[in-house]
C-alpha positions as CSV (number, residue, x, y, z in Angstrom):
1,X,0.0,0.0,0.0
2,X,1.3,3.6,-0.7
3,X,0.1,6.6,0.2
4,X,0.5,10.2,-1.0
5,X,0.1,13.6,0.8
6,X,-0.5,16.3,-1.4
7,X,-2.9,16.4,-4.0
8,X,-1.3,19.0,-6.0
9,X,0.3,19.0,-9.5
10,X,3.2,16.6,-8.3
11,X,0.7,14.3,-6.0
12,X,-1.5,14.1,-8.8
13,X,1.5,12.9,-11.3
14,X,2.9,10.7,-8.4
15,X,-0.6,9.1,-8.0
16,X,-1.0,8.6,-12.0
17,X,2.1,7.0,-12.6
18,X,1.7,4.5,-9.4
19,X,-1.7,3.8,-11.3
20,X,-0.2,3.4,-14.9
21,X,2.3,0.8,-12.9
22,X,-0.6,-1.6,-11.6
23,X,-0.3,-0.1,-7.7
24,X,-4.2,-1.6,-7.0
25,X,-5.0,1.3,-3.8
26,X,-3.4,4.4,-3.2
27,X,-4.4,6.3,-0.4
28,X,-4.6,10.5,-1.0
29,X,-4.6,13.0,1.4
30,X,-4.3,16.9,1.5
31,X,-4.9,19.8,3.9
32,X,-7.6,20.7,1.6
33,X,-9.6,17.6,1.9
34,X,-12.2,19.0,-1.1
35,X,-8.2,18.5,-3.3
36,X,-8.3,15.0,-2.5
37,X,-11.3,14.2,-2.9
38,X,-11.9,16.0,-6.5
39,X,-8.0,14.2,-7.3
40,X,-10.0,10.2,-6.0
41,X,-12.7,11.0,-8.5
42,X,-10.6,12.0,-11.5
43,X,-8.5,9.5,-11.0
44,X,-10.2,6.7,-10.2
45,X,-12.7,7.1,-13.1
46,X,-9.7,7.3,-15.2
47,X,-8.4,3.9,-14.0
48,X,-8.4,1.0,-16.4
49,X,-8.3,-2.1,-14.2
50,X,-11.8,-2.6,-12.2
51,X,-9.4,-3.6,-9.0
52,X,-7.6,0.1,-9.3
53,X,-8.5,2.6,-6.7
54,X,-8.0,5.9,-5.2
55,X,-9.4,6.5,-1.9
56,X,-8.9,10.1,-0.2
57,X,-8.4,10.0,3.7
58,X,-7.6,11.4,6.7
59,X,-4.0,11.5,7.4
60,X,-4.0,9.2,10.2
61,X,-5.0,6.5,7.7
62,X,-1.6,6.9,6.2
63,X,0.0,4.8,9.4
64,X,-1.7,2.1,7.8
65,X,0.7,2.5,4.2
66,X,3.9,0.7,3.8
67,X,5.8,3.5,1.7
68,X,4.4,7.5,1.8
69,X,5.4,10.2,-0.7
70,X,5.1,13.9,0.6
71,X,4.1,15.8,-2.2
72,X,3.2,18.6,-0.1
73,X,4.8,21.8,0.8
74,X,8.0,22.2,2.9
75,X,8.4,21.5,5.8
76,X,8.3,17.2,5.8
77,X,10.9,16.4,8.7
78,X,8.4,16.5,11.2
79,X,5.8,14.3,9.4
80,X,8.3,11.9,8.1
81,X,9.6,11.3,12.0
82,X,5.9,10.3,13.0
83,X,5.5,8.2,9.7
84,X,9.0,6.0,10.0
85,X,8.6,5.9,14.3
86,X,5.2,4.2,13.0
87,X,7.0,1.8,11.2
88,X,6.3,3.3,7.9
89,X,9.0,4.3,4.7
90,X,8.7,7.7,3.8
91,X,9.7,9.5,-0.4
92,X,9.9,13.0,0.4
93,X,10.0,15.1,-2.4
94,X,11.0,18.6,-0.5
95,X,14.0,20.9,-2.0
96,X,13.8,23.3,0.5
97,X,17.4,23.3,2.1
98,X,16.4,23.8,5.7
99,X,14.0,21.0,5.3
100,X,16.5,18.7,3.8
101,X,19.1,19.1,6.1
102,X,16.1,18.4,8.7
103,X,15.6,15.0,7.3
104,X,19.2,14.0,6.9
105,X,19.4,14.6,10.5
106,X,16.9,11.2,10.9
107,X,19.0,8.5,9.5
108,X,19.1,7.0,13.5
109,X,15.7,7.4,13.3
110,X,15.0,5.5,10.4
111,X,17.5,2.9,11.1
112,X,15.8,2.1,14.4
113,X,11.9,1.7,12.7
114,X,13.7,-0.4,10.3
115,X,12.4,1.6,7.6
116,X,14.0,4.2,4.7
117,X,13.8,7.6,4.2
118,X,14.4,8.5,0.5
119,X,15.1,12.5,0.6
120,X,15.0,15.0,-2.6
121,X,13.5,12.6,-4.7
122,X,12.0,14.9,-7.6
123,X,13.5,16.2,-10.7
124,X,16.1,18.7,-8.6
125,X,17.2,17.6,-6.2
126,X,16.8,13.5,-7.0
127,X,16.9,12.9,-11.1
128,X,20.0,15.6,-10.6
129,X,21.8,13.6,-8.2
130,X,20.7,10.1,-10.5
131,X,22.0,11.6,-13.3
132,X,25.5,12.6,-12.1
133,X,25.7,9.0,-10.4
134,X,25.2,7.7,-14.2
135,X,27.5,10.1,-15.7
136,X,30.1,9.4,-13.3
137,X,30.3,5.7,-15.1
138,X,32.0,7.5,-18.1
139,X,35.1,8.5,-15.8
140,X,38.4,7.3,-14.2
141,X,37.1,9.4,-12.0
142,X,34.6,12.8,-11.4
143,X,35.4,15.5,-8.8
144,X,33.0,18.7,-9.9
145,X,28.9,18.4,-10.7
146,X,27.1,21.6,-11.5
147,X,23.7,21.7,-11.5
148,X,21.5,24.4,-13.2
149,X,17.3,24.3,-13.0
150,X,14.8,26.4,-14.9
151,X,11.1,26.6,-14.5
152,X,8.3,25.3,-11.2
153,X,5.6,23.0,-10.6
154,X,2.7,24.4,-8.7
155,X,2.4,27.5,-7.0
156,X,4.2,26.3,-4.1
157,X,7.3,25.3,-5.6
158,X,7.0,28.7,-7.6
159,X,6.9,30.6,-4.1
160,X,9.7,28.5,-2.9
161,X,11.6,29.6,-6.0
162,X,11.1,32.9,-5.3
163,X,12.2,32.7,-1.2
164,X,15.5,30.6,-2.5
165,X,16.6,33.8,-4.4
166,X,16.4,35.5,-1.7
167,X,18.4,33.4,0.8
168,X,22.1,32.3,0.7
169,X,23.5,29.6,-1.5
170,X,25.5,26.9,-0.6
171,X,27.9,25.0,-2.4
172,X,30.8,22.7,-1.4
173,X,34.2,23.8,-2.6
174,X,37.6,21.8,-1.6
175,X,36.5,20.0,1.1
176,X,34.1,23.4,2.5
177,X,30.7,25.0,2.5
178,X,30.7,28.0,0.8
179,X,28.1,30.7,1.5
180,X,27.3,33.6,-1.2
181,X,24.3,35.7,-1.4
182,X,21.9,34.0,-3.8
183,X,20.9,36.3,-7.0
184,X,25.0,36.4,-7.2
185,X,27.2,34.4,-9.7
186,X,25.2,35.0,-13.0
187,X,26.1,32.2,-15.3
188,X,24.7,31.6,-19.1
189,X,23.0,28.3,-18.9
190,X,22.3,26.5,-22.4
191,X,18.9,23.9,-22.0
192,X,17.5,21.4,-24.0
193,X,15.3,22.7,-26.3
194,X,12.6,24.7,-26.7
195,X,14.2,26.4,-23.1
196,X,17.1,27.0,-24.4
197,X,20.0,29.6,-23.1
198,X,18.7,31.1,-20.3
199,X,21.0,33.5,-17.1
200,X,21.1,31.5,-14.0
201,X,21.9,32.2,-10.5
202,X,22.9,31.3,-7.3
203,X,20.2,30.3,-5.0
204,X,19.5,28.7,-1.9
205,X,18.6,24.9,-3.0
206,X,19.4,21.4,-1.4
207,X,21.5,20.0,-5.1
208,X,25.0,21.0,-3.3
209,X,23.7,19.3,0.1
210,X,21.9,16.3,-0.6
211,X,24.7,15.5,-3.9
212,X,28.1,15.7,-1.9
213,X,26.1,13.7,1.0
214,X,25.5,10.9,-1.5
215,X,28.8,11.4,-3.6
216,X,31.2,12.8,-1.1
217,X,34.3,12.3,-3.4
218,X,33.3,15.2,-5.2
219,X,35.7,18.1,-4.7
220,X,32.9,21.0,-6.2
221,X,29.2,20.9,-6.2
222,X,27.1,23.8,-7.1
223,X,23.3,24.9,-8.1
224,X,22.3,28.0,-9.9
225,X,18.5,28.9,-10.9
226,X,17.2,30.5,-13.7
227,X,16.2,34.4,-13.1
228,X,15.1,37.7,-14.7
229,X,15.8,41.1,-13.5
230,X,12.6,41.4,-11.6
231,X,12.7,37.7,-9.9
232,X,16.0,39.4,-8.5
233,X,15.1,42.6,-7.6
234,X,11.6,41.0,-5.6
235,X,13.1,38.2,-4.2
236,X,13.4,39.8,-1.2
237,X,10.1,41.2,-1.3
238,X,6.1,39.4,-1.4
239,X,5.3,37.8,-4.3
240,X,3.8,40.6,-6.8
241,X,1.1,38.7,-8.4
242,X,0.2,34.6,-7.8
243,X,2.0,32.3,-9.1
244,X,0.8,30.3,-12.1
245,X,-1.2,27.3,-11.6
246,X,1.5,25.5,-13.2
247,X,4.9,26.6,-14.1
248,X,5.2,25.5,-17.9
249,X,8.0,23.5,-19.6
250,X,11.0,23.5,-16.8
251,X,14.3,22.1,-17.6
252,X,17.6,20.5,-15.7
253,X,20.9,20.6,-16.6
254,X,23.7,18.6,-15.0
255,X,27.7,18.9,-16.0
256,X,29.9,16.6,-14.7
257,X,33.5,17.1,-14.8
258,X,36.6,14.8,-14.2
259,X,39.2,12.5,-15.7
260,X,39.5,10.0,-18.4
261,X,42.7,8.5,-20.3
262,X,44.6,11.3,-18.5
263,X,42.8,14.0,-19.4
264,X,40.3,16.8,-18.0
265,X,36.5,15.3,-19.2
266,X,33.4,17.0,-19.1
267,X,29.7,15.3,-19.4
268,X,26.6,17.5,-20.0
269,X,23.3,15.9,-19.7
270,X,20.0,17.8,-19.7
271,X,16.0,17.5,-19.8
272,X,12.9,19.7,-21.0
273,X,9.7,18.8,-19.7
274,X,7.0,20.0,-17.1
275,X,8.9,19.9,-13.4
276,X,5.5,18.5,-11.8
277,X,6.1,15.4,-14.3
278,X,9.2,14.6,-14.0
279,X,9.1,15.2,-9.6
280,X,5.8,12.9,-10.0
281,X,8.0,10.5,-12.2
282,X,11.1,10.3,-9.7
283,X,8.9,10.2,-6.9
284,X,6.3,7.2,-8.0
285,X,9.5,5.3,-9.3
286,X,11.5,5.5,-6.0
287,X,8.4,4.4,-4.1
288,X,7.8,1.6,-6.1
289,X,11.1,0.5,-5.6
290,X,11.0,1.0,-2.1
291,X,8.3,-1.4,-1.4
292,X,10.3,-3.8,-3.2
293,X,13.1,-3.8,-1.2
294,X,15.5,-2.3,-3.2
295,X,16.4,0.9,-0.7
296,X,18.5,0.2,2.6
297,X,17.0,1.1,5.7
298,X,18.2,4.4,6.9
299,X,18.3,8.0,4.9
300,X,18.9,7.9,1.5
301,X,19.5,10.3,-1.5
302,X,19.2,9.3,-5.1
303,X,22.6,9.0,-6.1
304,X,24.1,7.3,-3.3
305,X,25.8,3.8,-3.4
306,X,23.6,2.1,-1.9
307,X,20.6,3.8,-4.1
308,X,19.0,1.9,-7.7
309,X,20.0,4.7,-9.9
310,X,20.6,2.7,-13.3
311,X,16.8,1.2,-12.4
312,X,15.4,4.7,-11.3
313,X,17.1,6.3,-14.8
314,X,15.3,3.0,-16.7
315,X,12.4,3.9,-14.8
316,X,11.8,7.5,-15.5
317,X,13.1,7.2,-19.4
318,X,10.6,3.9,-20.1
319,X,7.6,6.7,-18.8
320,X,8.6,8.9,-21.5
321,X,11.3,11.4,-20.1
322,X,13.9,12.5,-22.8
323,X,17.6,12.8,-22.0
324,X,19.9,15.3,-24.5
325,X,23.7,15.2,-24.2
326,X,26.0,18.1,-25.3
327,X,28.3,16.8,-27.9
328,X,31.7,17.3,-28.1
329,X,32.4,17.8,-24.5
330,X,36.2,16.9,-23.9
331,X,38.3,18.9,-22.6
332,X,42.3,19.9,-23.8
């Protein structure tokens, strides 16, 4: 049994592709209870198999799950304690850096209940840190990722967007954390198509965090967000007008640098495609796999040894995500 709190854009992707994967119940539930009830309907009359169903409850009825995805807005270390002391696995899908950091913090916790606690599993952080883990296979050996995000899910994400450019970035540099002011460090960003080049900044995300926890040989780890001139000059300020219902085509781009045949290597892998998909994509597949066994108990980030990343990567490209690689990257 799985359950899933948030029946938002990236609950209601997480719920669909557990569905299209034969999960037979998934249990919904949302602060707005009307949200998971109108998400049970449209779902469940969507189902193909008669034995399909999802059923929205209260969210003490998610003790009685084996695996739960938070879908819902930051903060989920205080939920995912009660969830795992109950003696249930937890996906949390959170890229707030506070909140992260929070859940890292429960690995004794986790190990205790016997259960795992997958953190950062969406498209950034979680396919980012997948996706460097795959490059890395193409080395001797990798000591710098870079990680560069454009585009948000729901309005949530979209207002978290907005706070992390007005926070401090992180990033890990020579064996320290380095602190800068995010909306500093503008850097040229080329996407997959049709996003294309696009300025990015620094910004206070978990990508530096959760990667150098699950790949610690890494010398240099950073994360920069796409920006205009006024998400910069109101970052520090109330969001002007709401944020969209849903953010548009998004896109992630990961470089990997390093050495091969004795000589300085770079790897440049990126997607385009709605960030609520691919989150719900990354979420649903890490579940799945979760309930098969295939996580150790404890915290886990995608990317770490003892993480499935080849089958997550399978995973999310047999549903229909598209990877592009930038030719020609070697370095003299």
């Amino acid at each position: 049994m799985i359950g899933v709190i948030g029946a938002g854009l990236v609950g209601a992707q997480v719920v669909e592709s557990l569905m299209s994967h034969g999960q037979v119940q998934v249990f919904v539930n949302d602060s707005n209870a009307a949200a998971a009830s109108r998400l049970a309907v449209k779902l469940s009359v969507r189902g193909t198999a008669a034995t399909t169903k999802v059923v929205a409850v209260s969210a003490t009825a998610m003790f009685d799950t084996n695996v739960v995805v938070l879908a819902c807005p930051a903060p989920h270390a205080k939920a995912a304690r009660k969830l795992l002391e109950a003696g249930v696995s937890v996906v949390s899908c959170s890229d707030d850096l506070d909140d992260t950091l929070a859940l890292l913090d429960l690995d004794a916790v986790a190990r205790q209940a016997r259960q795992t606690l997958v953190v950062g599993a969406a498209m950034s952080p979680g396919l980012s840190g997948v996706i460097v883990r795959t490059i890395a296979e193409r080395f001797d050996e990798i000591d710098e990722a870079h990680i560069a995000v454009h585009g948000t899910a729901g309005p949530a994400c979209a207002q978290q967007h907005h706070r992390a450019l007005a926070g401090q970035s992180i990033g890990w540099h020579d064996g320290d954390w380095l602190r800068r002011p995010a909306g500093s460090g503008r850097e040229l960003c080329w996407f997959p198509d049709p996003v294309g080049p696009r300025d990015c900044y620094r910004a206070e995300l978990a990508d530096p965090a959760l990667i150098h926890h699950g790949i610690p040989q890494l010398l240099r780890v950073t994360v920069r967000v796409s920006a205009n001139r006024r998400d910069r000059m109101t970052a520090r300020l109330p969001m002007l007008t709401p944020p969209h219902a849903e953010g548009g085509v998004g896109a992630l781009r990961v470089e990997v640098r390093g050495w091969r045949d004795g000589m300085r290597h770079l790897e440049v892998v990126g997607i385009a495609d709605r960030v609520a998909h691919v989150a719900g994509l990354v979420a649903a597949a890490t579940a799945r796999r979760v309930t098969t066994g295939e996580f150790a108990s404890g915290v886990r980030v995608l990317g770490d040894d003892d993480s499935p990343n080849e089958g997550l990567l399978r995973d999310v490209i047999a549903d229909g995500l598209q990877l592009h690689e930038f030719v020609g990257s070697a370095l003299g």
